[in-house]
C-alpha positions, 0 to 999 in steps of 0.5 A, spaced: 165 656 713 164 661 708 159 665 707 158 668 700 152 672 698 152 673 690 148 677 686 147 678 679 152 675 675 155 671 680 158 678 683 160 677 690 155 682 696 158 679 700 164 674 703 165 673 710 169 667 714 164 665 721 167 660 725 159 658 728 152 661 726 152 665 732 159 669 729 156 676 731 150 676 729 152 675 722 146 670 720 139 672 724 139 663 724 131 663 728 129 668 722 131 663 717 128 657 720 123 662 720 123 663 713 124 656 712 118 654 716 122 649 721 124 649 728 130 653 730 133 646 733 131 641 727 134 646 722 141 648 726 142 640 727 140 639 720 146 644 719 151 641 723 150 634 718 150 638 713 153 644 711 148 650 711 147 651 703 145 644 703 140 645 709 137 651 706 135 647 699 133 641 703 127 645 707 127 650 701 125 643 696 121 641 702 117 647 702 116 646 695 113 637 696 108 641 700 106 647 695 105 641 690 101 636 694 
């Protein structure tokens, strides 16, 4: 997998290959399923059905059904 943080104007941050989400300690995962209020195991597996940026935008679109109702 690559990971690609882009800022303003789509100029890459930051580019890195990871083979897992545990690649030294690249991606604090528990924080992010933190952010993303989600347990650490349900979003690591919602990972491994789909890919990371997928899953983010699932919980992120989750969140904002939620703000909504």
């Amino acid at each position: 997998m690559q990971l690609k943080i882009l800022g303003v104007g789509n100029v890459p941050l930051l580019s890195a290959r990871i083979k897992t989400l545990d690649d030294a300690g690249l991606l604090n995962v528990s924080a992010l399923a933190r952010a993303l209020q989600a347990p650490r195991s349900t979003f690591l597996s919602k990972v491994a059905s789909v890919v990371l940026e997928a899953a983010i935008l699932y919980y992120v679109t989750q969140q904002k059904l939620k703000d909504v109702s």
